[in-house]
C-alpha positions in Angstrom: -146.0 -56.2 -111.0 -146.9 -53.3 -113.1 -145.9 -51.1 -115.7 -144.0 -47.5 -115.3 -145.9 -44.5 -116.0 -143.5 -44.1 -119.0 -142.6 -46.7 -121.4 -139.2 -45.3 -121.4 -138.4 -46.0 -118.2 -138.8 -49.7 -118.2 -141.0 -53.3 -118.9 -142.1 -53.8 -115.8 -142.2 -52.0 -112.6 -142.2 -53.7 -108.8 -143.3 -51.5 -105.5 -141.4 -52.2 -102.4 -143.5 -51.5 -99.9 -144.4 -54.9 -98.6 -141.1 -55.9 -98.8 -139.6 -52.7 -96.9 -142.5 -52.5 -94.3 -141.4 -56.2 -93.5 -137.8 -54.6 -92.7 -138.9 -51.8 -91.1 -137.1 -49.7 -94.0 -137.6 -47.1 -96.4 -138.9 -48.2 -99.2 -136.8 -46.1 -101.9 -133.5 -48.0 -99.7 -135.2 -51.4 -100.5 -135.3 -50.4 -104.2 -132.0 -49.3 -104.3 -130.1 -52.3 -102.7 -132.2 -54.2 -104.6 -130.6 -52.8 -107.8 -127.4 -53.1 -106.6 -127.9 -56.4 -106.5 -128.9 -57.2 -110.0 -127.7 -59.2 -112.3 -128.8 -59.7 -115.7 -130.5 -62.8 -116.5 -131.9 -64.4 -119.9 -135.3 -62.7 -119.6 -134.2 -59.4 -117.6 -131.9 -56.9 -118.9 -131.4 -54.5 -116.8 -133.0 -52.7 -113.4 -133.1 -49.2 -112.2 -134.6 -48.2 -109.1 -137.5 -45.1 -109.3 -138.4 -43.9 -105.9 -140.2 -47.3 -104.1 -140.3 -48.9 -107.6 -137.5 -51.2 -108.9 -138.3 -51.1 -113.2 -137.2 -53.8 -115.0 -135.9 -54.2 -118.8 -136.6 -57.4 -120.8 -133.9 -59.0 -122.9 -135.4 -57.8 -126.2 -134.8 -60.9 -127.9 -136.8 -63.9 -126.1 -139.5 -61.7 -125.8 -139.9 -61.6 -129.5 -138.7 -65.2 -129.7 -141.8 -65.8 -127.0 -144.1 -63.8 -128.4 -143.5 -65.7 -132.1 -143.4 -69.0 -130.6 -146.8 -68.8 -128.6 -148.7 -67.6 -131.3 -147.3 -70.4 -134.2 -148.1 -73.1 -131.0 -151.3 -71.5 -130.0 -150.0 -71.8 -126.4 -151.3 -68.1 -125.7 -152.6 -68.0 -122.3 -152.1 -69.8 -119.0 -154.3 -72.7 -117.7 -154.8 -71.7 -114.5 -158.6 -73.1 -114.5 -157.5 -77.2 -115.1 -159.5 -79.5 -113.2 -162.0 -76.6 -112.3 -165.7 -75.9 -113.5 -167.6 -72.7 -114.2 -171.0 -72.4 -114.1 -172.5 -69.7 -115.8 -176.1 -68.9 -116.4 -177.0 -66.3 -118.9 -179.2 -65.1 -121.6 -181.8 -67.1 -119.9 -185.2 -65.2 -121.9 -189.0 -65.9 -120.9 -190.6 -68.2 -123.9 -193.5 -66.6 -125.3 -191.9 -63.5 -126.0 -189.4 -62.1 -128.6 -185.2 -62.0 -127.9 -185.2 -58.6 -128.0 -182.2 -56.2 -127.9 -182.2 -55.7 -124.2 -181.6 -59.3 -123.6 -178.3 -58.9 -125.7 -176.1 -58.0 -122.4 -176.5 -60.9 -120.4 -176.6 -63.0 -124.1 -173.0 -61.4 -125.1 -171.1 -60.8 -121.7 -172.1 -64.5 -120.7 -170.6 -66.0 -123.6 -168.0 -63.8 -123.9 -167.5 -65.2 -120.0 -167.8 -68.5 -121.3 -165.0 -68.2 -123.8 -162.5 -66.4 -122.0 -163.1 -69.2 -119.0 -162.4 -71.9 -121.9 -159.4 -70.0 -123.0 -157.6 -70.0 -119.3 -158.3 -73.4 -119.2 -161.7 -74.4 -117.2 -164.1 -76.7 -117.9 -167.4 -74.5 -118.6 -170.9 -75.3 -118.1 -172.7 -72.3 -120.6 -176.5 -72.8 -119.1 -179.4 -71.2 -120.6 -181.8 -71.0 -118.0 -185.4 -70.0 -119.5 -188.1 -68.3 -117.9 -190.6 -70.8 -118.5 -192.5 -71.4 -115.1 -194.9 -69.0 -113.1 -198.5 -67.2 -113.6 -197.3 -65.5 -116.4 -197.8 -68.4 -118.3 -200.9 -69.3 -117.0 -201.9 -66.1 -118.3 -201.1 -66.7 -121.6 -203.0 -70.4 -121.8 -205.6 -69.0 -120.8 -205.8 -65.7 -123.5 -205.1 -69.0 -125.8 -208.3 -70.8 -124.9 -210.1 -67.4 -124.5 -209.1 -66.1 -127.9 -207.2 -68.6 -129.9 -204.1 -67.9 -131.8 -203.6 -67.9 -135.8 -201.7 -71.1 -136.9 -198.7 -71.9 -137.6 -198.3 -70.1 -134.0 -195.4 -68.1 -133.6 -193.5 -66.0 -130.7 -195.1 -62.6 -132.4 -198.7 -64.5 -131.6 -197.8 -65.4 -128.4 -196.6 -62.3 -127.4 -199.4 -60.6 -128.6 -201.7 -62.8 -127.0 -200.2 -61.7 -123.5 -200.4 -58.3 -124.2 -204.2 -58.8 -125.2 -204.7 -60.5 -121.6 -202.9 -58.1 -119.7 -205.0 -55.0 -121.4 -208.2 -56.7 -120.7 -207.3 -57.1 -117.1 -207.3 -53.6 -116.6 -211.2 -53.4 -117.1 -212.0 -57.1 -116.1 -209.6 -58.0 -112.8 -211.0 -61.7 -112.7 -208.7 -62.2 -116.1 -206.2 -62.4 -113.6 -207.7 -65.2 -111.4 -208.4 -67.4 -114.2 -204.6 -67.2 -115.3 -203.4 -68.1 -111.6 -206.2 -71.0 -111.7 -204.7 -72.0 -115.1 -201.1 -71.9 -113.6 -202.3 -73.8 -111.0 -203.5 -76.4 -113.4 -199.7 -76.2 -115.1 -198.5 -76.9 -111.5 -200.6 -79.6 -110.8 -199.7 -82.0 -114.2 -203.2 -80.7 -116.0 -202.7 -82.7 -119.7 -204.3 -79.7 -121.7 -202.2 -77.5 -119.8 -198.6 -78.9 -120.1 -199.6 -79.7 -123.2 -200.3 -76.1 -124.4 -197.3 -75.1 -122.3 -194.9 -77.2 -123.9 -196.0 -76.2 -127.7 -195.4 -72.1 -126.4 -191.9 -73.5 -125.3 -191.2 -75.2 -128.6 -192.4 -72.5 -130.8 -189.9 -69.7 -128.6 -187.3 -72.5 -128.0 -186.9 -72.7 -132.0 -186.7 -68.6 -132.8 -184.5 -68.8 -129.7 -182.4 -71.2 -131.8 -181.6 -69.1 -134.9 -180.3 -66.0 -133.2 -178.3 -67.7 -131.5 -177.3 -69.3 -133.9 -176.0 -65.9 -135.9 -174.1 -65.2 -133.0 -172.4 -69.1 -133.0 -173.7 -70.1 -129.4 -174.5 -73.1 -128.1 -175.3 -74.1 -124.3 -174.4 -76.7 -122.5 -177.1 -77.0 -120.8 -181.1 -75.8 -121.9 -183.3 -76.1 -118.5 -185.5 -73.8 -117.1 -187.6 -72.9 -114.0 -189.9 -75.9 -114.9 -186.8 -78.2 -114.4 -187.2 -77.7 -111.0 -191.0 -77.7 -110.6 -190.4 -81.6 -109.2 -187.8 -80.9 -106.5 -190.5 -77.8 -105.2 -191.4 -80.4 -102.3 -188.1 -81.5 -101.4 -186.4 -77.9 -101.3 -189.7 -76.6 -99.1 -189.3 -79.7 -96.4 -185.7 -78.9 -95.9 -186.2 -75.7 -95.2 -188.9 -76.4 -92.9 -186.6 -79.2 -91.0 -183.9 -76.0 -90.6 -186.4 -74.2 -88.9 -186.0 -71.5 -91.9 -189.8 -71.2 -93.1 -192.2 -69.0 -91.6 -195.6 -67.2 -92.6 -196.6 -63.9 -93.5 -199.6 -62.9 -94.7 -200.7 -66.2 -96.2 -197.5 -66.8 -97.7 -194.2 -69.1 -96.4 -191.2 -67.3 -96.6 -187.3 -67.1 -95.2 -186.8 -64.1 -92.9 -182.8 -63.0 -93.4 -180.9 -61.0 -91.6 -180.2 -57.9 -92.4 -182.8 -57.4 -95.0 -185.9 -55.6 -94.5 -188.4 -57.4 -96.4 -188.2 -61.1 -96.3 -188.0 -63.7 -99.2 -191.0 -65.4 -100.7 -191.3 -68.5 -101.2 -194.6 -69.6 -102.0 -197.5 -67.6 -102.4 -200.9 -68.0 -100.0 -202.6 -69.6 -102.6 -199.8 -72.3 -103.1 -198.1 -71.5 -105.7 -194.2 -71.2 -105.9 -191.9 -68.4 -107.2 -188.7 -68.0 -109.1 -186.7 -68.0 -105.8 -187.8 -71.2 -104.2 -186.8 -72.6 -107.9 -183.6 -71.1 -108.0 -182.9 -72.7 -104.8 -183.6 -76.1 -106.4 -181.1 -74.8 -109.7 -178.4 -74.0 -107.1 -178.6 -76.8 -105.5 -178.7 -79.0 -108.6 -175.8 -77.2 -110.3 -173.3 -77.6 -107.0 -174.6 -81.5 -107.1 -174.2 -81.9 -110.9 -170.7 -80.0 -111.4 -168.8 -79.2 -107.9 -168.1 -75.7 -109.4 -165.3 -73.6 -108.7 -167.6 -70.3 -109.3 -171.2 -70.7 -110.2 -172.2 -66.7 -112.2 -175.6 -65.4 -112.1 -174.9 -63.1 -115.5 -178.4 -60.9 -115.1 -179.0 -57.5 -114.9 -178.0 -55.2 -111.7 -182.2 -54.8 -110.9 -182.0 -58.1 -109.7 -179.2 -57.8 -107.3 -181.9 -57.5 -104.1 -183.0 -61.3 -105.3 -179.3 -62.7 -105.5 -178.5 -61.3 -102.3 -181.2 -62.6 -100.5 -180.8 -65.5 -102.3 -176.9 -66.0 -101.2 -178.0 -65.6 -97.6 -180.9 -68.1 -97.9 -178.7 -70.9 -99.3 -175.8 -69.3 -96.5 -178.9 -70.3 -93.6 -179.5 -73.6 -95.0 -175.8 -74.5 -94.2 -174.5 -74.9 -97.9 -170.8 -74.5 -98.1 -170.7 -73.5 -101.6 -173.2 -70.5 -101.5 -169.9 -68.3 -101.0 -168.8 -70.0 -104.8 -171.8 -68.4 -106.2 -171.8 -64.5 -107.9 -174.5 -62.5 -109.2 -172.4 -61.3 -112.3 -174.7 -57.6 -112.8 -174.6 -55.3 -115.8 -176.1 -51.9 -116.8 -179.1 -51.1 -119.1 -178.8 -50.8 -122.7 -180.3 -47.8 -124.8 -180.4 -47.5 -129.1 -179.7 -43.9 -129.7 -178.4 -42.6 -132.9 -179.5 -44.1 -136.1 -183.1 -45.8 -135.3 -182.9 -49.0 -135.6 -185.7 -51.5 -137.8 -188.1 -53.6 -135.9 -190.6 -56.1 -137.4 -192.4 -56.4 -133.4 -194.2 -53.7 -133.2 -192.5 -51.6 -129.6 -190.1 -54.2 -129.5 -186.5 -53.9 -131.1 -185.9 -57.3 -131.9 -182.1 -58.8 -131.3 -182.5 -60.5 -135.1 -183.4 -57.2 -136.8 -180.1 -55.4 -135.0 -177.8 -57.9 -136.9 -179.8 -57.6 -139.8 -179.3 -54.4 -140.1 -175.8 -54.1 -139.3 -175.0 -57.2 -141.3 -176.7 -55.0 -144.5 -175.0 -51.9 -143.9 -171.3 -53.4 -143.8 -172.0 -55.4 -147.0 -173.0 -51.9 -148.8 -169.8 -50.5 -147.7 -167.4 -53.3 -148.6 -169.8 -52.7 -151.9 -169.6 -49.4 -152.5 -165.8 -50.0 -151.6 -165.1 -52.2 -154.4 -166.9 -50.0 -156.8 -165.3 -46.7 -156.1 -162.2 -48.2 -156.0 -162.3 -49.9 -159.1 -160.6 -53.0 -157.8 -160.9 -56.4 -157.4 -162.0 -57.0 -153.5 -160.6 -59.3 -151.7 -163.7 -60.8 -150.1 -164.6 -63.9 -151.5 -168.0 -64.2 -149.2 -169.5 -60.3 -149.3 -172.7 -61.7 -147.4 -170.9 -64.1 -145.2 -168.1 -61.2 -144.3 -170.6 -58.7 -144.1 -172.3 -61.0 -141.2 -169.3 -61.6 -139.2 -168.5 -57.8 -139.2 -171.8 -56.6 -138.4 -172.9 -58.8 -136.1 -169.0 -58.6 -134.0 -169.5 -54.8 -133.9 -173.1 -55.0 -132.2 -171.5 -57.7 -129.8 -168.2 -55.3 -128.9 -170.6 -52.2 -128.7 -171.7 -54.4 -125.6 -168.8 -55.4 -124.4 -166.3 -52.8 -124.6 -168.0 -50.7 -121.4 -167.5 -51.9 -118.1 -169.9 -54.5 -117.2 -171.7 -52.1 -114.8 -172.0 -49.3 -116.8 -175.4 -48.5 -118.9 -174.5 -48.7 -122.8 -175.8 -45.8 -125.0 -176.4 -47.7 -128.4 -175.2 -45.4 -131.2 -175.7 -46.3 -134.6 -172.7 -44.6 -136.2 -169.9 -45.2 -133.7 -171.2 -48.9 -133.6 -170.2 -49.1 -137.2 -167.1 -46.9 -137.2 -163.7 -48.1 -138.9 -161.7 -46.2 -136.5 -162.4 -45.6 -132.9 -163.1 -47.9 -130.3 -165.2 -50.1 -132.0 -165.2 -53.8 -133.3 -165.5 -52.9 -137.3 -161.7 -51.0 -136.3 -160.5 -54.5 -135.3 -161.6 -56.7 -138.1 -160.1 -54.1 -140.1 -156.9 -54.5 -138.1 -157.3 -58.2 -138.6 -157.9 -58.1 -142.0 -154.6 -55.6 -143.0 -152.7 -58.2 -141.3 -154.1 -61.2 -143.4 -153.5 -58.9 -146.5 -149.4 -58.5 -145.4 -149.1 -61.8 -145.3 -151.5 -62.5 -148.1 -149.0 -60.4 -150.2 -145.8 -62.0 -148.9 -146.8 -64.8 -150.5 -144.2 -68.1 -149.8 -141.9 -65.6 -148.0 -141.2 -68.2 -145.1 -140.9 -66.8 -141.8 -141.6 -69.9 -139.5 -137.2 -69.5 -138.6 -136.9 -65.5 -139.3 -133.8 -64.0 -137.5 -136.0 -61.6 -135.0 -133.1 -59.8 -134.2 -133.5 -58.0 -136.6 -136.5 -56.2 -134.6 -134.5 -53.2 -133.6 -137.7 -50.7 -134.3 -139.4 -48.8 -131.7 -143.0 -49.9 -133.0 -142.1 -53.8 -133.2 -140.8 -53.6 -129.3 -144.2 -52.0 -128.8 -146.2 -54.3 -130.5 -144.3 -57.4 -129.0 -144.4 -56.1 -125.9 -148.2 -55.3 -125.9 -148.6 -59.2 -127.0 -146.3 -60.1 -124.0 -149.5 -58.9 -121.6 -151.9 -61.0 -123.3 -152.1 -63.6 -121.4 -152.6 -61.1 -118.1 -155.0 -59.9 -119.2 -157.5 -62.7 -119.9 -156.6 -63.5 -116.4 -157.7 -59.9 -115.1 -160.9 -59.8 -117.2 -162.0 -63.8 -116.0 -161.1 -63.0 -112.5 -163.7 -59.9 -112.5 -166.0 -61.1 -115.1 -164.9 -57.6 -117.4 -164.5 -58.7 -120.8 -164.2 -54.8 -121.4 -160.6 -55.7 -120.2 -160.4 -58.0 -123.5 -161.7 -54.8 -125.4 -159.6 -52.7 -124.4 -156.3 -54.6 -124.6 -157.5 -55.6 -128.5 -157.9 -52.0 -129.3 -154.6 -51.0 -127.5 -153.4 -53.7 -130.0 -154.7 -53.0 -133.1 -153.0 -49.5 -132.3 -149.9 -50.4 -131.9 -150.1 -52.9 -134.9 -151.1 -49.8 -136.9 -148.2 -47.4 -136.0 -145.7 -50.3 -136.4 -147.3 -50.8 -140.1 -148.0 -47.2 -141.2 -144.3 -46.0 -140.4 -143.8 -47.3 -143.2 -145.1 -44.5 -145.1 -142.4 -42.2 -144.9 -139.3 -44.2 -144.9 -139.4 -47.8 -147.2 -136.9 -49.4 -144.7 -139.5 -49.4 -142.3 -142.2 -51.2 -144.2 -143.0 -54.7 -143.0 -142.4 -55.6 -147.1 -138.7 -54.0 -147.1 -136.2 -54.8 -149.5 -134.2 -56.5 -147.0 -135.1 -60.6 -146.8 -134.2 -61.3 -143.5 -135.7 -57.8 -141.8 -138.7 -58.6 -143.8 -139.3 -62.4 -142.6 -139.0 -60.9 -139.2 -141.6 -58.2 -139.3 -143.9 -60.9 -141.2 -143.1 -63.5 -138.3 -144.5 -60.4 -136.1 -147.2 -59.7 -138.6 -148.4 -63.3 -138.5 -148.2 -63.2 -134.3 -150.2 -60.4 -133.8 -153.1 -61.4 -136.2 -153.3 -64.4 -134.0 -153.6 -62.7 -130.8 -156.6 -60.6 -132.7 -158.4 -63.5 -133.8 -157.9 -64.8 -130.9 -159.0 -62.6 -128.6 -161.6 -61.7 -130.4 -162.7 -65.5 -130.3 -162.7 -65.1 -126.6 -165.2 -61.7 -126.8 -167.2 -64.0 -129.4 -166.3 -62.4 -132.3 -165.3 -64.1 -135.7 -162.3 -62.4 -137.2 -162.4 -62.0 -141.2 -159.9 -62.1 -143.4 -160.6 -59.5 -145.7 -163.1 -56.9 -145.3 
């Protein structure tokens, strides 16, 4: 099921080919007797056969009847996901060092995942699994006892404490052994060593906390690689009992087929790797929750590692490795306005909201004070926040997941285009209408009295909501989300702004009854906004 090229030639539009290779007929004479064959029924109006294609016409009125009734019940989109659970791991930063604005993708498209998997229905476990495990860290305990850090520590400290260490190493190579022998020590249940380890965690954990915070996340789940430090035995001995471990080099590894290099598991000085320990997570997560899917949200330069890692747990002879999906995305790059950073090289994920947050509240500002008005916005800091903040998020969202994002300032911020700013605006006209109406009731309007062009189109676009949550969970695209509000917020803007030239077409018409239907339409639409923006992880505004 589809839709004709042209609205005006129907609602929906079915091919025949299936069905006429099945007869071993044409599939234009499968169309037509399947026309001729048509009667009307409650929900279809009419069919007309184009070619292969059979297009439908909806009854007008249960469609808007639908449409009304879904949104005042909040029964907007199928369930196909009850009884099943989704894992999906994303954001997932190393402690020690800053969020920055690369890790937004994986932060925004996961939870954006997250919420559109709620919406359909599925019970979703949001993990945030944190680079907290490997040499790296050994690294950075021992800068700390080389070099101390200022106190109260923080993730700037920390971070420039690795950099020192990893400068040095360039004209003193044994740096580098002393962090593996402190790693080592980590691995081995050293008491300075976890100790130290678990105060770097804490410190990142906490300005972890407050961005995500601004962008009203919370995980289900907060374990990283050192979760699975204790099952490192376990995992390596079944392996070895499948025969699956060999060495090269030094080092125990899994040879797959198919793939030229093989994967590592642990190094020849005995130390394990991110692989062996995502092994353990797999294998924890399919125990724990018996997911339907289990998604990988990280970036596409890690798709060797998923692979490889599919085909290890594929070897070992676990069923559900075929239920888990390296979910990959393109790069993001800030072009355009340069944006502020407190970190030094590193554009910090805070400072971006920060900054956008400040610019909308000067505009809504400046708004007030050049039109000499009263504003609507009760909260200027708390709008301003919700707007920013959603327009850096959709900026992120509104490409497909694969592409690489060119961050630019001034189209991030637009109030028309494809951007988020145009659909809190959207939003917020709609609040206004109804704002305005006042105690105008239009819980029982007469919606026949929809005849207009522009309120079919609007109703109509609402009548694909629910399809297209389904497309975007089923491909992990929340562009298709995007793109479906925008298509939205279009059509809700021609169906308000022919008003302009002719006062019987304004949603606030003289006529009662035409009026309580439009607002009835009005009020349904700014529901599907807010809602779907809830799904991309956006909080709509009511005045901006």
């Amino acid at each position: 099921v589809d839709a004709p090229p042209r609205r005006e030639m129907g609602d929906f539009a079915v091919g025949c080919f299936a069905a006429a290779k099945a007869q071993g007929k044409n599939p234009a004479v499968v169309a037509a007797e399947i026309v001729a064959k048509f009667a009307p029924t409650d929900l279809l109006a009419s069919a007309t056969a184009a070619g292969p294609f059979v297009n439908f016409q909806l009854q007008r009125g249960p469609v808007f009847a639908y449409c009304v009734e879904r949104a005042a019940a909040g029964t907007l989109l199928p369930q196909p996901g009850a009884d099943q659970t989704i894992c999906i791991d994303y954001s997932s930063p190393n402690i020690s060092k800053h969020l920055a604005f690369h890790h937004i993708r994986s932060t925004v498209i996961g939870h954006a995942l997250a919420q559109i998997f709620r919406g359909l229905g599925y019970r979703v476990i949001g993990i945030n699994h944190l680079g907290d495990w490997g040499t790296t860290h050994g690294m950075l305990i021992a800068a700390f006892k080389k070099w101390g850090a200022p106190e109260p520590i923080d993730v700037t400290a920390l971070n420039a404490l690795y950099v020192r260490f990893r400068d040095e190493m360039k004209t003193n190579p044994d740096l580098e052994n002393e962090g593996r022998a402190w790693f080592k020590k980590l691995e081995d249940g050293d008491a300075e060593a976890r100790a130290l380890w678990q105060k770097f965690r804490d410190v990142s954990w906490a300005e972890f906390e407050t961005v995500y915070a601004m962008l009203g996340i919370k995980f289900d789940e907060i374990r990283g690689e050192s979760a699975y430090e204790p099952d490192m035995p376990r995992v390596m001995a079944e392996l070895r009992d499948k025969g699956m471990v060999t060495e090269s080099q030094g080092a125990q590894v899994v040879e797959l087929d198919g793939e030229k290099t093989p994967m590592l598991l642990v190094t020849k000085d005995g130390t394990t790797l991110y692989a062996t320990r995502d092994i353990a997570a797999a294998q924890y997560r399919w125990n724990t929750y018996h997911f339907a899917r289990s998604l990988y949200v990280v970036d596409r330069g890690q798709a060797l590692h998923f692979r490889q890692l599919w085909k290890a747990l594929a070897k070992a002879g676990y069923a559900w490795s075929s239920k888990c999906e390296h979910v990959p995305f393109g790069l993001v790059r800030i072009g355009g306005k340069k944006t502020s950073t407190r970190g030094g090289n590193v554009v910090l994920l805070k400072d971006v909201f920060n900054e956008a947050s400040d610019e909308i509240a000067e505009r809504i500002q400046a708004s007030v004070q050049n039109n000499d008005r009263t504003s609507e916005v009760t909260d200027i800091a708390g709008t301003a926040q919700k707007v920013g903040i959603g327009a850096v998020m959709f900026a992120n969202l509104m490409s497909q997941r694969e592409k690489d994002v060119d961050f630019d300032w001034e189209k991030v911020m637009a109030t028309d285009g494809d951007s988020g700013v145009y659909l809190q605006y959207a939003h917020a006209r709609c609040a206004s209408i109804l704002r305005k109406a006042g105690s105008d009731g239009h819980a029982n309007a007469d919606l026949s009295k929809l005849t207009q062009p522009g309120e079919w189109a609007l109703a109509r676009r609402i009548l694909d909501y629910g399809d297209m949550a389904v497309r975007a969970g089923n491909n992990c695209e929340p562009h298709v989300i995007c793109h479906y509000l925008l298509e939205l917020a279009g059509d809700f803007s021609r169906f308000y702004t022919a008003g302009n030239g002719d006062a019987t077409l304004r949603v606030l018409c003289e006529d009662g009854h035409t009026r309580a239907a439009r607002l009835a339409l009005t009020e349904a639409t700014k529901t599907v906004l807010a809602h779907g923006m809830a799904l991309l992880g956006l909080q709509a505004v009511e005045a901006v």
